[in-house]
MDAnalysis code that builds the backbone (N, CA, C; Angstrom):
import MDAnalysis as mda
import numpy as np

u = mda.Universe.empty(231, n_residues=77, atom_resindex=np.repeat(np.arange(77), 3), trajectory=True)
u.add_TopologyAttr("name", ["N", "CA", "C"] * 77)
u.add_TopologyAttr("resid", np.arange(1, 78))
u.add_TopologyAttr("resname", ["UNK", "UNK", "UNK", "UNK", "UNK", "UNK", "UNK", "UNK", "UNK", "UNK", "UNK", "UNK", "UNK", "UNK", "UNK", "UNK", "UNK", "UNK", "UNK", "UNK", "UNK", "UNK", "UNK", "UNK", "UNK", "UNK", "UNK", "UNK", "UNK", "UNK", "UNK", "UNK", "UNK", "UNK", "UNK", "UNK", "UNK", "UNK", "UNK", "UNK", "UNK", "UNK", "UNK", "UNK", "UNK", "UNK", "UNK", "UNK", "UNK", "UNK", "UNK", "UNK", "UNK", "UNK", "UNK", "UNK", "UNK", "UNK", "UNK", "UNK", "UNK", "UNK", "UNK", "UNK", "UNK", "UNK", "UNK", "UNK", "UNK", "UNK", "UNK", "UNK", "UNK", "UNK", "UNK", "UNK", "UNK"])
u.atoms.positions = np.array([
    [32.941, 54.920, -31.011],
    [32.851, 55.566, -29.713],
    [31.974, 54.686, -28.808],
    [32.606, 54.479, -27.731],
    [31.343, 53.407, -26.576],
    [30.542, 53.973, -26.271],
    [29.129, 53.165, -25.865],
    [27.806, 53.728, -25.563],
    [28.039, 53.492, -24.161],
    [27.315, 54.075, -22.947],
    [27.585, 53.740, -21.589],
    [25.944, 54.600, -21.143],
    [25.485, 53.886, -20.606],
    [23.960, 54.241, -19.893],
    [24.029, 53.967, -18.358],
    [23.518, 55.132, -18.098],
    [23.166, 55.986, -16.672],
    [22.151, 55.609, -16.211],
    [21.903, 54.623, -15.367],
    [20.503, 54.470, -14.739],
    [21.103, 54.747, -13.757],
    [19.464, 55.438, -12.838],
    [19.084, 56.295, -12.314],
    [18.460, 55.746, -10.822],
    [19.241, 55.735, -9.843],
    [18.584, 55.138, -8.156],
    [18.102, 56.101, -7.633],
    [17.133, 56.286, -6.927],
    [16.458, 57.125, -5.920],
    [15.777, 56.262, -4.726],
    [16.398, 55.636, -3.811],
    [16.050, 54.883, -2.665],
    [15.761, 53.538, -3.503],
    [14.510, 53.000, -3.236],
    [14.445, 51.947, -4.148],
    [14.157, 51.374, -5.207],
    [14.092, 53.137, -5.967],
    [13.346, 52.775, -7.086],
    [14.495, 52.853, -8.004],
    [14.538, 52.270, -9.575],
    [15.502, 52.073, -10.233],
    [14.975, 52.631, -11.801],
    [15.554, 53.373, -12.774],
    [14.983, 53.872, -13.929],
    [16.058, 53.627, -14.521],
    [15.819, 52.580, -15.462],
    [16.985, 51.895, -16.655],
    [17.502, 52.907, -18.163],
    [18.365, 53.185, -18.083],
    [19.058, 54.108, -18.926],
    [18.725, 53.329, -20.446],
    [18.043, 53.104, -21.197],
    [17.943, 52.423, -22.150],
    [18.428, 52.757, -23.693],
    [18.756, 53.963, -24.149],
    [19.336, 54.494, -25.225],
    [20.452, 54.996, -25.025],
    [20.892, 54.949, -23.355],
    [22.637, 55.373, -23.596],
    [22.687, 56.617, -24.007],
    [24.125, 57.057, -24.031],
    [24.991, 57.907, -24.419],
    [26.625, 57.723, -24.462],
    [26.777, 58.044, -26.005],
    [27.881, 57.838, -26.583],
    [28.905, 59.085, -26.069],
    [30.263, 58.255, -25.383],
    [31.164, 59.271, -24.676],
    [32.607, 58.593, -25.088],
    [33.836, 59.896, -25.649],
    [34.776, 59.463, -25.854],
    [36.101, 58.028, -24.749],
    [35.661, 58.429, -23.758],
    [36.531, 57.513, -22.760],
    [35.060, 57.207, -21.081],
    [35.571, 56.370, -20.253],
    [35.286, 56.320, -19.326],
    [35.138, 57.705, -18.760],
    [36.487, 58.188, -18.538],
    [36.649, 59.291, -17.761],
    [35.567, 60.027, -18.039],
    [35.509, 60.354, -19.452],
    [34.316, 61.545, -19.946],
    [32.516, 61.620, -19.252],
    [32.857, 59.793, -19.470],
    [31.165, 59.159, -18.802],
    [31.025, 59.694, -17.337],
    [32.345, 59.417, -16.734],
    [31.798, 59.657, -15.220],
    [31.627, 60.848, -14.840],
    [32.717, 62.079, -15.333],
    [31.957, 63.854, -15.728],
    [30.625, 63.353, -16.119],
    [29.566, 63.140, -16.702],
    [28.544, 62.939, -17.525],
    [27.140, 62.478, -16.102],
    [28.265, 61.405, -15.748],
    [26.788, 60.927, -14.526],
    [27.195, 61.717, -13.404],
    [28.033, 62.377, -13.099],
    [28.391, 63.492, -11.837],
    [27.421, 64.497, -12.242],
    [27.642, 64.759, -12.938],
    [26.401, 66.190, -13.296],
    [25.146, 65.685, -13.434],
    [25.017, 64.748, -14.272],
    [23.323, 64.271, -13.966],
    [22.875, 63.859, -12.537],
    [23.634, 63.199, -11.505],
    [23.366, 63.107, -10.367],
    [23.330, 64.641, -9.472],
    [24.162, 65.505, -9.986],
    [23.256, 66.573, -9.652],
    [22.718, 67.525, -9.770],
    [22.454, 67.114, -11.054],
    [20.974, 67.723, -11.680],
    [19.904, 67.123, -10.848],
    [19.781, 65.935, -10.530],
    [18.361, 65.465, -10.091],
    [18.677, 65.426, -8.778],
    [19.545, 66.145, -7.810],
    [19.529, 66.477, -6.276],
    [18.897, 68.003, -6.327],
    [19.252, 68.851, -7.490],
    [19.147, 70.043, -7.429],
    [17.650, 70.392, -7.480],
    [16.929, 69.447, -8.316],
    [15.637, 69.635, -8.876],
    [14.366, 68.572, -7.845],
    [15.204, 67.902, -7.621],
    [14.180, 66.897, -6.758],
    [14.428, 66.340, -5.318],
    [15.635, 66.776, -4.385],
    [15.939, 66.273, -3.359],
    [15.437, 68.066, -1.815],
    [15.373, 69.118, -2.454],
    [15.757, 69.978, -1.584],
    [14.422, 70.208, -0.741],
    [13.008, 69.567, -1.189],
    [11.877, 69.674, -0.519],
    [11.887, 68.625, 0.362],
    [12.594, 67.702, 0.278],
    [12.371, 66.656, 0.882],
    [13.323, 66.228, 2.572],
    [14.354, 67.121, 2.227],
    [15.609, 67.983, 3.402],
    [16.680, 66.706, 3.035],
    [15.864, 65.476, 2.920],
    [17.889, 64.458, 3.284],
    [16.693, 63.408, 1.987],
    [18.226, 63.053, 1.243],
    [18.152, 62.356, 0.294],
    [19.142, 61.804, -0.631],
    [19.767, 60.990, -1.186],
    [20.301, 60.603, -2.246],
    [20.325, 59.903, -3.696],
    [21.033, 60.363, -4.151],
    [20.537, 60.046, -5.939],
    [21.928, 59.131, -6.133],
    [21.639, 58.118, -6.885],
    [22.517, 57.202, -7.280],
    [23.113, 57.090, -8.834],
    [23.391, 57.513, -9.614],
    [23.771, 56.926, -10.492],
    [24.700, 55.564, -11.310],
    [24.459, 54.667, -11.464],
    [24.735, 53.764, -11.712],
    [25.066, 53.360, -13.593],
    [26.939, 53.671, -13.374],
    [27.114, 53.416, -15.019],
    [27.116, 52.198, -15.788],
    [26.890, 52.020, -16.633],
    [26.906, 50.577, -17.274],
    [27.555, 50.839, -19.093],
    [28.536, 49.653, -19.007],
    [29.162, 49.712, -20.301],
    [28.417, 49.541, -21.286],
    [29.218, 49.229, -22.519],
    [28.173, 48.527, -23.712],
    [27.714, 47.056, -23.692],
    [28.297, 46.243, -22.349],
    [27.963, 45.176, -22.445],
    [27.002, 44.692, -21.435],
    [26.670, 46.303, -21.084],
    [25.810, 46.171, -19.743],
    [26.192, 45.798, -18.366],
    [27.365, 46.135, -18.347],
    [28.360, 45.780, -16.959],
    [28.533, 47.293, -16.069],
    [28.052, 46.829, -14.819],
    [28.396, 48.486, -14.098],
    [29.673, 48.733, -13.704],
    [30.061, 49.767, -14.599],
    [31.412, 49.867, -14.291],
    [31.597, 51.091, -13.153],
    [31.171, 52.280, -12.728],
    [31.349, 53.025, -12.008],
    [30.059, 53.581, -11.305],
    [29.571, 53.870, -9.869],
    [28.843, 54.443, -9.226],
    [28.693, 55.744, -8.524],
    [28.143, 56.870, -8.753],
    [28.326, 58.090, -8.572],
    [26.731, 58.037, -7.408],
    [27.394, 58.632, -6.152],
    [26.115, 58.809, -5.433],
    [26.385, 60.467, -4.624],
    [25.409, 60.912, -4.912],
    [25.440, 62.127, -4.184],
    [24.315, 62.189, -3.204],
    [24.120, 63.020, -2.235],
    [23.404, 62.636, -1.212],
    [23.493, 64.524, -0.490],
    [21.899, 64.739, -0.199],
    [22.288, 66.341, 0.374],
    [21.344, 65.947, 1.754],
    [21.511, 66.868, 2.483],
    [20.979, 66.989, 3.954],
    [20.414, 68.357, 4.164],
    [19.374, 68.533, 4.568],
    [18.904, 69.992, 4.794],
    [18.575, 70.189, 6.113],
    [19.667, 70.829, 6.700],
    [18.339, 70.919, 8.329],
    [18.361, 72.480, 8.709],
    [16.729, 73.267, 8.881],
    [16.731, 74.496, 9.270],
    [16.718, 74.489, 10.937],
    [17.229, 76.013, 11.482],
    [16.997, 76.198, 12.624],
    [15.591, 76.722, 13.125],
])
């Protein structure tokens, strides 16, 4: 089964996925970093009103194969 690691963008900072996670196909990986990208909009973007989270996939050979960015906006009246 391929390993594929999720590091983690938040503006300019970068947190290297280093133990991976083992997922039957691509397809499965990118379900995998869609939800972790927003998990960490849900938990860490809504105090802040506008923000985006990047996820950045990488194969087993360490090649980025797909980019998931979500991005929320908050504006009160």
């Amino acid at each position: 089964m391929p390993r594929f690691y999720f590091d983690l963008r938040e503006g300019e900072e970068l947190a290297l996925d280093e133990a991976g996670l083992e997922c039957d196909s691509l397809e499965i990986a990118e379900h995998e970093a869609i939800q972790a990208a927003a998990e960490v909009c849900r938990y860490r973007l809504p105090e802040g009103g506008i923000g985006a989270v990047t996820i950045e996939l990488r194969n087993e050979q360490r090649r980025r194969v797909l980019t998931v960015t979500i991005s929320v906006e908050v504006h009160s009246d």
